[in-house]
Structures are given as C-alpha cells and as structure tokens.
Biopython code that builds the backbone (N, CA, C, O; Angstrom):
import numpy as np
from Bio.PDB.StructureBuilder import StructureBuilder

atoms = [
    (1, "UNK", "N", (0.844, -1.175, 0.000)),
    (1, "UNK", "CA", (0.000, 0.000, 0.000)),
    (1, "UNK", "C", (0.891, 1.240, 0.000)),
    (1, "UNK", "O", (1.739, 1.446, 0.868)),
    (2, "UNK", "N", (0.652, 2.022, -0.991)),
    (2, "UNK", "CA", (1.265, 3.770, -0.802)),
    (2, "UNK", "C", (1.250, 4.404, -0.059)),
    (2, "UNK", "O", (2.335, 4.944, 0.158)),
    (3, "UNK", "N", (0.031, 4.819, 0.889)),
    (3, "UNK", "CA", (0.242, 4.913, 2.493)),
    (3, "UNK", "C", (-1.394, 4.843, 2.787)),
    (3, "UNK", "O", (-2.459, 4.640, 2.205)),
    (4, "UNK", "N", (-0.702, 5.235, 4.446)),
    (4, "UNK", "CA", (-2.101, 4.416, 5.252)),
    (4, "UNK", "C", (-3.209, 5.522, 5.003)),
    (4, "UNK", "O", (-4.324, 5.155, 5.373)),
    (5, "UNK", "N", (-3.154, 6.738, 4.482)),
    (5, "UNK", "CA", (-4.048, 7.719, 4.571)),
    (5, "UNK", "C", (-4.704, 6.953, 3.256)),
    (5, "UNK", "O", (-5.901, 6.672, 3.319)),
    (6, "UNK", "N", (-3.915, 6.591, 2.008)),
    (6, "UNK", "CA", (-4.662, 6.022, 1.006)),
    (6, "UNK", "C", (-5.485, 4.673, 1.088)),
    (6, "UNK", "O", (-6.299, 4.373, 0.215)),
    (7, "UNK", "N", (-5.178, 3.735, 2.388)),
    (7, "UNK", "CA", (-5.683, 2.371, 2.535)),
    (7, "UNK", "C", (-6.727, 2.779, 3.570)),
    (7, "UNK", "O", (-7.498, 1.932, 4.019)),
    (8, "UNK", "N", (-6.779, 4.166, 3.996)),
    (8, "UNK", "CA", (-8.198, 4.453, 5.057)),
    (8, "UNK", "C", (-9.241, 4.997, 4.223)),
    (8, "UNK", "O", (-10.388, 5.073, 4.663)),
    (9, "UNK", "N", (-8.787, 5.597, 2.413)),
    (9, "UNK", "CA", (-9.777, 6.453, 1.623)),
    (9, "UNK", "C", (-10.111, 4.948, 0.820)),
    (9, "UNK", "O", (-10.849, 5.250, -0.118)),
    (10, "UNK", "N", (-9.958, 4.017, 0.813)),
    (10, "UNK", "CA", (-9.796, 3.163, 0.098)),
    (10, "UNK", "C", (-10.004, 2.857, -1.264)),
    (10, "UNK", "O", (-10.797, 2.508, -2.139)),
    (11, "UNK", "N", (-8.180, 3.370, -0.778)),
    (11, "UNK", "CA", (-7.582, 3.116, -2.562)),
    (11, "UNK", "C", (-6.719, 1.811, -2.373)),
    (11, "UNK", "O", (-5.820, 1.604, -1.558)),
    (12, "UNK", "N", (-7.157, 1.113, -3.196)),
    (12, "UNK", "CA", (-6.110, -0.745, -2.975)),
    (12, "UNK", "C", (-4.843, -0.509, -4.080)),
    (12, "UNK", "O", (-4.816, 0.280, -5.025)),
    (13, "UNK", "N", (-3.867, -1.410, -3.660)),
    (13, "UNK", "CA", (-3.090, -1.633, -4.416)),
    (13, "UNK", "C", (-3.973, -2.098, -5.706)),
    (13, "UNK", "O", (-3.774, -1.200, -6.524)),
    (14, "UNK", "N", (-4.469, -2.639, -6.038)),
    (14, "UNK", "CA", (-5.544, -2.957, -7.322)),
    (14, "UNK", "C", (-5.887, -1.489, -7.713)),
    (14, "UNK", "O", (-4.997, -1.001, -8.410)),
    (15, "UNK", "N", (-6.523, -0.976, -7.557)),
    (15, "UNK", "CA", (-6.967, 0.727, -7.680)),
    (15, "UNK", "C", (-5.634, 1.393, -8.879)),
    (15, "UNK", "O", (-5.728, 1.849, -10.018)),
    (16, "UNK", "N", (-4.145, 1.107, -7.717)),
    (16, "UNK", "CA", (-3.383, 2.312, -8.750)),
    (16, "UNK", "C", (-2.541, 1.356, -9.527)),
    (16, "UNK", "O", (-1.571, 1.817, -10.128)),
    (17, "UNK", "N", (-2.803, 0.045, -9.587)),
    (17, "UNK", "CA", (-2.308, -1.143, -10.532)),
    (17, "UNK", "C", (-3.415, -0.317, -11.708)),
    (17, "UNK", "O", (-2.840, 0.617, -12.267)),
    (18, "UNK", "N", (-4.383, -0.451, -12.002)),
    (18, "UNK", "CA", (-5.547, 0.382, -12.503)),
    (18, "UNK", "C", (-5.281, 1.474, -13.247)),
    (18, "UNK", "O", (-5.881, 1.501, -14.322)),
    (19, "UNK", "N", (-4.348, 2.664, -12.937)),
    (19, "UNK", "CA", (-4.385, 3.917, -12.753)),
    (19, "UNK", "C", (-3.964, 4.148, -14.614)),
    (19, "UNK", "O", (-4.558, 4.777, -15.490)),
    (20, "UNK", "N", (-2.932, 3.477, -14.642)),
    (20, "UNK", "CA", (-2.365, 3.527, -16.193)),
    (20, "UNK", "C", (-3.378, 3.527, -17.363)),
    (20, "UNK", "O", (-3.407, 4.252, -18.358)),
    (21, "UNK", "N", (-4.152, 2.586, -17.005)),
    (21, "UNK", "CA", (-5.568, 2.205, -18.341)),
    (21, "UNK", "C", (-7.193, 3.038, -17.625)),
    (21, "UNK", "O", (-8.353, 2.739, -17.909)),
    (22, "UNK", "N", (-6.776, 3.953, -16.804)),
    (22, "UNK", "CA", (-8.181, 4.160, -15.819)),
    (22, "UNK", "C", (-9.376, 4.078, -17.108)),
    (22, "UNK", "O", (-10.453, 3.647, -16.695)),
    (23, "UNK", "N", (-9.358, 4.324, -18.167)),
    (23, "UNK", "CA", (-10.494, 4.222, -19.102)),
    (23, "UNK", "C", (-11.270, 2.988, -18.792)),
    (23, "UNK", "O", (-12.470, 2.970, -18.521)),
    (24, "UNK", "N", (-10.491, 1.980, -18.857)),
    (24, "UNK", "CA", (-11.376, 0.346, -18.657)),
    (24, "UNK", "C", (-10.950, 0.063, -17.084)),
    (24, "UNK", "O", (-11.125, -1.098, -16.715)),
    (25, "UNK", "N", (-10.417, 0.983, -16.125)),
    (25, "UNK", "CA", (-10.733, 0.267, -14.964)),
    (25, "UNK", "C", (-11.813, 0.368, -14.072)),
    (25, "UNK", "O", (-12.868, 0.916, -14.389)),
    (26, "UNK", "N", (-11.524, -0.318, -12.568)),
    (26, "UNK", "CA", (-12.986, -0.417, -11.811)),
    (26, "UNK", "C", (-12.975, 1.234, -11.647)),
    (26, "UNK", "O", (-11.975, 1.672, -11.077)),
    (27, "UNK", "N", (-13.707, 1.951, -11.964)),
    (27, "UNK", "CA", (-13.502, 3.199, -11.859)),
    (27, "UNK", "C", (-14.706, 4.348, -12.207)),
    (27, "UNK", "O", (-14.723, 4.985, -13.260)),
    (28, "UNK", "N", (-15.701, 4.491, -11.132)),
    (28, "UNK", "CA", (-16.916, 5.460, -11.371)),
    (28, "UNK", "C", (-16.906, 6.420, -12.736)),
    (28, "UNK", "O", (-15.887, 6.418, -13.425)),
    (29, "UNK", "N", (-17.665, 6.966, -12.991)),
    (29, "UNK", "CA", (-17.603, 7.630, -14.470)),
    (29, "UNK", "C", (-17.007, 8.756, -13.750)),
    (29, "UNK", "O", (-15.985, 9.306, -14.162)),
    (30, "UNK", "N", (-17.716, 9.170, -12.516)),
    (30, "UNK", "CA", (-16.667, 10.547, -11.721)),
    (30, "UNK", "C", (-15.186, 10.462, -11.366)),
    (30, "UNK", "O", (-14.363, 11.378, -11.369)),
    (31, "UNK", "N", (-15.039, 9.355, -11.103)),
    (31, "UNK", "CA", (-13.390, 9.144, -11.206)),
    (31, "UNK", "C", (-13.032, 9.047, -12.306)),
    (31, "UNK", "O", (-11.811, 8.953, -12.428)),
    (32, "UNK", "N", (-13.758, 9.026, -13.430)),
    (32, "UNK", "CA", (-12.641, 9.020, -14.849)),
    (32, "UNK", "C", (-12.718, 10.103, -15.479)),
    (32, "UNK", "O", (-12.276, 10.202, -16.624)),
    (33, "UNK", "N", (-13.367, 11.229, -14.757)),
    (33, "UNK", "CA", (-13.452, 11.975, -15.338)),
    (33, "UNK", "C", (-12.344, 12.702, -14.828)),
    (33, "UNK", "O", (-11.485, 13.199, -15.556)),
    (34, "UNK", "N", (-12.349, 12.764, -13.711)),
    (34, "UNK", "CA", (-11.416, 13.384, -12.453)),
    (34, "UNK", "C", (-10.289, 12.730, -13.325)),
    (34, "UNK", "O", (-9.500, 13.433, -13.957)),
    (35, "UNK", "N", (-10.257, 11.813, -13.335)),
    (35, "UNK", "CA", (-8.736, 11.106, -13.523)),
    (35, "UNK", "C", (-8.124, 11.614, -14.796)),
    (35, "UNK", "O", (-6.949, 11.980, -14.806)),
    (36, "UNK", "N", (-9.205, 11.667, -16.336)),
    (36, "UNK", "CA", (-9.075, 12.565, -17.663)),
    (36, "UNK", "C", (-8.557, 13.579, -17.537)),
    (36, "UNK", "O", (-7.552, 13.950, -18.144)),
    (37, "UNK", "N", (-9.483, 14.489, -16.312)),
    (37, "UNK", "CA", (-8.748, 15.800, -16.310)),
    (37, "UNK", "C", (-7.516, 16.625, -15.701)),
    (37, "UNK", "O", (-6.965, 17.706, -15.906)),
    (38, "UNK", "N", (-7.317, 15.001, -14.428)),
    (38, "UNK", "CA", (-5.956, 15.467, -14.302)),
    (38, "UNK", "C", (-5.046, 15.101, -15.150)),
    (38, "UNK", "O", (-3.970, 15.699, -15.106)),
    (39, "UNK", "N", (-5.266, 13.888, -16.269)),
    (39, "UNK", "CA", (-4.132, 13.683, -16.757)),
    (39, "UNK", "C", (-3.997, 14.846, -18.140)),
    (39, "UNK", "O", (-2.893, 15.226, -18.530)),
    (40, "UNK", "N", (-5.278, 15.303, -18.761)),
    (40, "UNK", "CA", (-5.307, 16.292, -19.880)),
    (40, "UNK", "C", (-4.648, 17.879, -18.957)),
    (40, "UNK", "O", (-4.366, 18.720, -19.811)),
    (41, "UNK", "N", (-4.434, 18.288, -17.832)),
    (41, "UNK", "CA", (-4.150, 19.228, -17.074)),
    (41, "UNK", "C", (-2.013, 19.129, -16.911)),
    (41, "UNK", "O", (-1.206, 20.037, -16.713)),
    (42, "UNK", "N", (-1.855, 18.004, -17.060)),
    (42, "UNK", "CA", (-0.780, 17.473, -16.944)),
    (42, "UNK", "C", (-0.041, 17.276, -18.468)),
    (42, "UNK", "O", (1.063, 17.712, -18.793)),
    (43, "UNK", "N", (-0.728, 16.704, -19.071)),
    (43, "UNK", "CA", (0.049, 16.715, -20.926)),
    (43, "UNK", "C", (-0.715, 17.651, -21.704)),
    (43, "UNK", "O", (-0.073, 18.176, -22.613)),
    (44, "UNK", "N", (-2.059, 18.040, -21.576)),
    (44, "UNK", "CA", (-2.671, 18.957, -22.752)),
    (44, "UNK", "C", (-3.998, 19.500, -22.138)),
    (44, "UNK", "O", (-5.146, 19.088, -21.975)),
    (45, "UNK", "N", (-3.212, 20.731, -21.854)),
    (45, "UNK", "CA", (-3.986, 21.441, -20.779)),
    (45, "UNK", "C", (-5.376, 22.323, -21.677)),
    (45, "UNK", "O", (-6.541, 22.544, -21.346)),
    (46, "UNK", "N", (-4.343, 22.760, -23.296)),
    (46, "UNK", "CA", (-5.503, 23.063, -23.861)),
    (46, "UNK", "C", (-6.498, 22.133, -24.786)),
    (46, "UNK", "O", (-7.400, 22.520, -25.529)),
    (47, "UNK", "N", (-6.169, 21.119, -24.582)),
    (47, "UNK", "CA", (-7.491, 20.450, -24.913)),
    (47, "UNK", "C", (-8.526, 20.268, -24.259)),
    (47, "UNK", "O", (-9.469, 19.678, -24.785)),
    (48, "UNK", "N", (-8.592, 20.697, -23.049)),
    (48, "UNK", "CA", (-9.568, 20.751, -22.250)),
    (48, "UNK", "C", (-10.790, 21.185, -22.806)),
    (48, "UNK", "O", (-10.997, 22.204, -22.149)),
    (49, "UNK", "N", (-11.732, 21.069, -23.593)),
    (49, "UNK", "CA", (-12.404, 21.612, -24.777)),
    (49, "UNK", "C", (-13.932, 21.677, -23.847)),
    (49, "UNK", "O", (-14.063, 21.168, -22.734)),
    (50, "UNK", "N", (-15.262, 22.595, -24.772)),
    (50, "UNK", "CA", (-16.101, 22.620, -24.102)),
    (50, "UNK", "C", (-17.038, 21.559, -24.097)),
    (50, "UNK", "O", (-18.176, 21.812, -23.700)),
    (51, "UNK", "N", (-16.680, 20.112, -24.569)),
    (51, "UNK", "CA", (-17.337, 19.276, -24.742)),
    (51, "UNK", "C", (-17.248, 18.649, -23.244)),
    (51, "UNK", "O", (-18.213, 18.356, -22.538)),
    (52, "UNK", "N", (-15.528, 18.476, -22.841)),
    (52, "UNK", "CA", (-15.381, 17.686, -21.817)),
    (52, "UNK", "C", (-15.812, 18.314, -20.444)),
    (52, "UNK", "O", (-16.282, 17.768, -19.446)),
    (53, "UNK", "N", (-15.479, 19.758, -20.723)),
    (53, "UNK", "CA", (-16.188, 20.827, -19.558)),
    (53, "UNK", "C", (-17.315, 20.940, -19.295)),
    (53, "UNK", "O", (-17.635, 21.536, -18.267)),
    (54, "UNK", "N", (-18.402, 20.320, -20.274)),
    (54, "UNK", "CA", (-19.514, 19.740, -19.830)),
    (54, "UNK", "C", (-19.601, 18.638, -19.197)),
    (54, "UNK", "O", (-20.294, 18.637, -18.179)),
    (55, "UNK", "N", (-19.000, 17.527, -19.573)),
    (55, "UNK", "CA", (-18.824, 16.057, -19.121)),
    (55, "UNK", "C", (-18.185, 16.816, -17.686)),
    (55, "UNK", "O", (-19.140, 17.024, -16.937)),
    (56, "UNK", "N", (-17.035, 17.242, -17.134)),
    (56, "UNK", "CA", (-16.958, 17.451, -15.655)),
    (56, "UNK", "C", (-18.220, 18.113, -14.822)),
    (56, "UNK", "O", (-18.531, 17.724, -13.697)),
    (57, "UNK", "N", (-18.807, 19.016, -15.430)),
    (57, "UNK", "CA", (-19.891, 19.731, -14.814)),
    (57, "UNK", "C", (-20.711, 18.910, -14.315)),
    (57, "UNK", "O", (-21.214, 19.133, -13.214)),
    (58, "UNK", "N", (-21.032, 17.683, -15.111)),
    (58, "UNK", "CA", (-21.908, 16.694, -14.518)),
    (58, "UNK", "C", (-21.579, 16.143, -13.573)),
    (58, "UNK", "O", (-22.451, 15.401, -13.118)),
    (59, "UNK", "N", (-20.551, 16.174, -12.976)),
    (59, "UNK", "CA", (-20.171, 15.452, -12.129)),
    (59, "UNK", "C", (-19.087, 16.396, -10.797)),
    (59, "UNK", "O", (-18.498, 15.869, -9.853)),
    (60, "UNK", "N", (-19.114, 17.645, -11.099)),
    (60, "UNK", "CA", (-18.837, 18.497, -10.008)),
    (60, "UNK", "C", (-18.871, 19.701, -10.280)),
    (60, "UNK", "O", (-18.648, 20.209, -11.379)),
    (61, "UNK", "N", (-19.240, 20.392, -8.982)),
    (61, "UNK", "CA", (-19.461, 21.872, -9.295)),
    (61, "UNK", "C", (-18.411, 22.482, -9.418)),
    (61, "UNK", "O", (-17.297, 22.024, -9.167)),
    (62, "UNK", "N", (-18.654, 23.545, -9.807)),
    (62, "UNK", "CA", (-17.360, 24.738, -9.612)),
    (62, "UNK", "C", (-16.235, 25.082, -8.897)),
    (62, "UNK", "O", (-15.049, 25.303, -9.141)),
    (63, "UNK", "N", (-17.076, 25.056, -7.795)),
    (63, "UNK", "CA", (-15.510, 24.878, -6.679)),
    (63, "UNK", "C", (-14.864, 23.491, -6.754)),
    (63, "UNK", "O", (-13.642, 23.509, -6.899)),
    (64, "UNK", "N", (-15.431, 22.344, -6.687)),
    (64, "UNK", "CA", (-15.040, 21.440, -7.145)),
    (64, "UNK", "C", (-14.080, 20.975, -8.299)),
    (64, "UNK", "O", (-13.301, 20.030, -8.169)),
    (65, "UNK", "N", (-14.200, 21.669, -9.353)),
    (65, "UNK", "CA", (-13.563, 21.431, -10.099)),
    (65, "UNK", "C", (-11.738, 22.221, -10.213)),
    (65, "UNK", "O", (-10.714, 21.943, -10.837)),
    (66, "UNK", "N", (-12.232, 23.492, -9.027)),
    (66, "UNK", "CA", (-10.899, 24.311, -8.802)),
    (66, "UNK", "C", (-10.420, 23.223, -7.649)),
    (66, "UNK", "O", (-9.292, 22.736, -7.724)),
    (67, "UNK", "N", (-10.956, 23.011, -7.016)),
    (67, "UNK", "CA", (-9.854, 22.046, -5.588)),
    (67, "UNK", "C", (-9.577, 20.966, -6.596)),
    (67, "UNK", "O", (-9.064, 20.260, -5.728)),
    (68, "UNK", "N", (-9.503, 20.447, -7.353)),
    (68, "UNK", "CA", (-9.636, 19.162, -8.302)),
    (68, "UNK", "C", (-8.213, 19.430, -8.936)),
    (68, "UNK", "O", (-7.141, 18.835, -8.828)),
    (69, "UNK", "N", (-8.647, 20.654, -9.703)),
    (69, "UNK", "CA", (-7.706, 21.442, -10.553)),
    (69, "UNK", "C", (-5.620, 21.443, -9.570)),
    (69, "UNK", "O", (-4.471, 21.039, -9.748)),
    (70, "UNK", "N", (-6.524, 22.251, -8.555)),
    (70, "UNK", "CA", (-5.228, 22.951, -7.524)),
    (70, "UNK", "C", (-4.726, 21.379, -7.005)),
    (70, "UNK", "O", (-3.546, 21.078, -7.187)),
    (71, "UNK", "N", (-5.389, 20.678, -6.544)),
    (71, "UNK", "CA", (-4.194, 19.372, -6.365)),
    (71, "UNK", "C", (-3.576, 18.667, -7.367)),
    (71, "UNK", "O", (-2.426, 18.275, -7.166)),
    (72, "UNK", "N", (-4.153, 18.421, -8.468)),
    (72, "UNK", "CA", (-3.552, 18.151, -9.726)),
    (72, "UNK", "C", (-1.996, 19.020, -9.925)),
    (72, "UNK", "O", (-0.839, 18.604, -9.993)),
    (73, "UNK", "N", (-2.295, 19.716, -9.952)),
    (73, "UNK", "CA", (-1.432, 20.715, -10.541)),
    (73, "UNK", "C", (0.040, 20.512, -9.296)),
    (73, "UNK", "O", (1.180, 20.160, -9.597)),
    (74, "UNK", "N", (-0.524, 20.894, -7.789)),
    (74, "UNK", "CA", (0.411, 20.474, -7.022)),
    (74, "UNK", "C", (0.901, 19.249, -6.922)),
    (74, "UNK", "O", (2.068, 19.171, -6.538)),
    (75, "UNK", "N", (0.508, 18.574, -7.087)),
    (75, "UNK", "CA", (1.122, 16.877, -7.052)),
    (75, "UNK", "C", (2.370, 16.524, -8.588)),
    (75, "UNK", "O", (3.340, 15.808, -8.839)),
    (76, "UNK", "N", (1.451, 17.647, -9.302)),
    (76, "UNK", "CA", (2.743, 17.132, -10.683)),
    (76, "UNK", "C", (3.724, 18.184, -10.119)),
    (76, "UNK", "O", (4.829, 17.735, -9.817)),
    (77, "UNK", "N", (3.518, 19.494, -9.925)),
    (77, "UNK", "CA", (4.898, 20.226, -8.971)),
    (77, "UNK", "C", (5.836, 19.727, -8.820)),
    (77, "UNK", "O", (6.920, 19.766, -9.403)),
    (78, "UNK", "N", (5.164, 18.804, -7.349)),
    (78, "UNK", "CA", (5.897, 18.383, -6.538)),
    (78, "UNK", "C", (6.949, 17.220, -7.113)),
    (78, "UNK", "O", (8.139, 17.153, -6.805)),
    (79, "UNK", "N", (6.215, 16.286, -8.052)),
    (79, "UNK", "CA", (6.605, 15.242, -9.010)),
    (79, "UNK", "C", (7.987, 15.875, -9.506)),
    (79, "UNK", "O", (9.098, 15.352, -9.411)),
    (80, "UNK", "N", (7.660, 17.151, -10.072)),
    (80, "UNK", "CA", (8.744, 17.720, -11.029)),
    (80, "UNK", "C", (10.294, 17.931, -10.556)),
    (80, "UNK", "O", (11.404, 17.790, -11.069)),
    (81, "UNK", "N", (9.613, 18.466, -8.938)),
    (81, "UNK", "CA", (10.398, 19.111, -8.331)),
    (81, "UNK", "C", (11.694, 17.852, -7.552)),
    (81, "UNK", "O", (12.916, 17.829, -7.403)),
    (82, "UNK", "N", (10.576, 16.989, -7.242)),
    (82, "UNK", "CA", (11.731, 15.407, -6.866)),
    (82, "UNK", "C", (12.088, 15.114, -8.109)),
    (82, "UNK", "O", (13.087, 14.464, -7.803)),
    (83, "UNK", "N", (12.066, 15.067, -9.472)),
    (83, "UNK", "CA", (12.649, 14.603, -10.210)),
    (83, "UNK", "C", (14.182, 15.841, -10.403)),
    (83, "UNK", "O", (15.311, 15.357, -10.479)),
    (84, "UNK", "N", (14.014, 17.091, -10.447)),
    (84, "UNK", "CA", (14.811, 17.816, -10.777)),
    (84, "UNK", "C", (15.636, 17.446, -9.927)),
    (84, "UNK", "O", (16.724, 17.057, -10.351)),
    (85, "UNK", "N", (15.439, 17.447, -8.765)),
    (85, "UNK", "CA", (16.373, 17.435, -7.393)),
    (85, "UNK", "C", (16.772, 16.010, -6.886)),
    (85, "UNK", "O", (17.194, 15.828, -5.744)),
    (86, "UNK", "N", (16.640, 15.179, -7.650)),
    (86, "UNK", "CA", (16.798, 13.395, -7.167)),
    (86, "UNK", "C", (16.366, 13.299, -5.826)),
    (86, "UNK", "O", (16.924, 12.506, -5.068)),
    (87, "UNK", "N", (15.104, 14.272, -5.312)),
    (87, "UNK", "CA", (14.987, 13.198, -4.156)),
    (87, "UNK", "C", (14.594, 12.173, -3.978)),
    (87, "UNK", "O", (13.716, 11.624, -4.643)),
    (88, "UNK", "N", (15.085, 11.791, -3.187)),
    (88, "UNK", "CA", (15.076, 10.075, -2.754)),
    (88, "UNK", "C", (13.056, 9.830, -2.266)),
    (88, "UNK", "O", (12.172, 10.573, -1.837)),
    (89, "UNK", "N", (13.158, 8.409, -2.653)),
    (89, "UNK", "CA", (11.105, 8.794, -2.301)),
    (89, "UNK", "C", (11.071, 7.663, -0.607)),
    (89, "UNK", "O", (9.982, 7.284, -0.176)),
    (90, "UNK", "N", (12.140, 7.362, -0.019)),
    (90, "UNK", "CA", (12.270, 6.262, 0.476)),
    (90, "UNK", "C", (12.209, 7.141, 2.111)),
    (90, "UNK", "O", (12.838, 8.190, 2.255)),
    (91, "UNK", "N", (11.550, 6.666, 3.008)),
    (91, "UNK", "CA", (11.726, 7.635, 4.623)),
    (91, "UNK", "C", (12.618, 7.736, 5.068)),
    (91, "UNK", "O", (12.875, 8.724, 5.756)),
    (92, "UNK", "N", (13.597, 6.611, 4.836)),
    (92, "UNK", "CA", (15.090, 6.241, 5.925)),
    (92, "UNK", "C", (15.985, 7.739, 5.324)),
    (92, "UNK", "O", (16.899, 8.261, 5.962)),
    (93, "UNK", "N", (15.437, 8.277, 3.883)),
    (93, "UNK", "CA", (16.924, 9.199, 3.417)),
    (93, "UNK", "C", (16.553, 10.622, 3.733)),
    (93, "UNK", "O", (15.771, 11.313, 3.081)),
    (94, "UNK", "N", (17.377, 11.064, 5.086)),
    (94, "UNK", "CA", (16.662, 12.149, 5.324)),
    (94, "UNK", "C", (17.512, 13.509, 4.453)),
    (94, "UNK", "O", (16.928, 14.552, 4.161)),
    (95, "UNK", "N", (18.922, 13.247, 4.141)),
    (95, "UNK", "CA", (19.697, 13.926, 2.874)),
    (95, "UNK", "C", (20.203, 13.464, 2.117)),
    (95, "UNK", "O", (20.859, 12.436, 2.288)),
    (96, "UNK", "N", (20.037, 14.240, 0.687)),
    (96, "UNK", "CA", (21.140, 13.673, -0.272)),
    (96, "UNK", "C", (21.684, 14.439, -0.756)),
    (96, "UNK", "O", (21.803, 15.551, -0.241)),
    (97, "UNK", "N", (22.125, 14.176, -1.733)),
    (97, "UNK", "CA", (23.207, 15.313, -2.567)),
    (97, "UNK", "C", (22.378, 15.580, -3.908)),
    (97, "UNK", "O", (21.882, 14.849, -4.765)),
    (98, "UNK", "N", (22.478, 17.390, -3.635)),
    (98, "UNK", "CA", (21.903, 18.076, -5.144)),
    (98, "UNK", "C", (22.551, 17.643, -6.051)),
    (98, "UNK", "O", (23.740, 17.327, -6.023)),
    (99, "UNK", "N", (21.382, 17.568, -7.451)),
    (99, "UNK", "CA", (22.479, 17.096, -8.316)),
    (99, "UNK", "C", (23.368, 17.958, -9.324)),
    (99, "UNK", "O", (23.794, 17.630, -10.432)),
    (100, "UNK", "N", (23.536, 19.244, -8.572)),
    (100, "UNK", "CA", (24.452, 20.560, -9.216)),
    (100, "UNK", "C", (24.682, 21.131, -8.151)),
    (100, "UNK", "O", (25.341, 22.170, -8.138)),
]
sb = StructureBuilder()
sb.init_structure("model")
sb.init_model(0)
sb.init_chain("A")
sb.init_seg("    ")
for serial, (resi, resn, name, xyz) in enumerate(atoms, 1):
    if name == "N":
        sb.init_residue(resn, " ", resi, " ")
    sb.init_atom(name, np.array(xyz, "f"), 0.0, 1.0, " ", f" {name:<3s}", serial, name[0])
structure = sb.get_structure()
C-alpha cells in the first residue's frame, strides 16, 4: 500500500495497478473523469475543450472542479520538483546530494 491515509480512503493496491488504463478500470464515471482531467491538465492542458467541460460539470461543481484542478497541478509540482532534485522517495533518506 502507498500509504495508510490512502488504505483508510480506500484506494487498494488494485486501484493504482488500474491507474495507467483508468479508461477500462474499476472506476466510477466521476473518477474518470477526475482522472481525464488530471491527466489532460498534466500533458494537454488546452485540450480541455467545451465538450469535456460539460462532461466534468456533470459530475462536479465549480468549486469542485478548482480544488480538483489545484491538487492536480500540485502533485505534478511536486513530481517535477523530486525529479529535478533526485529526491530520494524512500523515509530512511533524510539527505542527499543536489544534483548541481
């Protein structure tokens, strides 16, 4: 399990085995939509078109779709930011060495 906050929302190891193909997985039409738009927010932000901005509407409001938006966005950040900087993803490494 990825952590215990994710095995108390229950997300299974099955769930983000899942995550790669979410189109055909066990996965509510609101989670695939959620899941579409973080990944179109992440590679092709302007395709976000007004077809699919209907398809989210159905399935969350407005503010909803900004808290949706704002963690998306922070989680690839953060992604970016351990990749630039090699941090380590492991608890035991509490320093490492920049890689410049």
């Amino acid at each position: 399990m990825r952590t215990a906050l994710g095995k108390q929302q229950g997300i299974s190891e099955e769930l983000v085995a899942h995550l790669e193909a979410y189109h055909q997985g066990p996965f509510s039409e609101r989670e695939k939509a959620a899941l579409r738009f973080a990944e179109l927010l992440a590679l092709a932000p302007h395709s976000v078109d007004e077809a699919f901005c209907a398809e989210l509407q159905r399935h969350f409001t407005p503010r909803q779709l900004v808290q949706l938006g704002i963690a998306s966005v922070v989680f690839f950040g953060l992604g970016r930011l351990v990749a630039a900087l090699r941090i380590p993803l492991k608890e035991e490494s509490q320093d490492w060495p920049l890689p410049f």
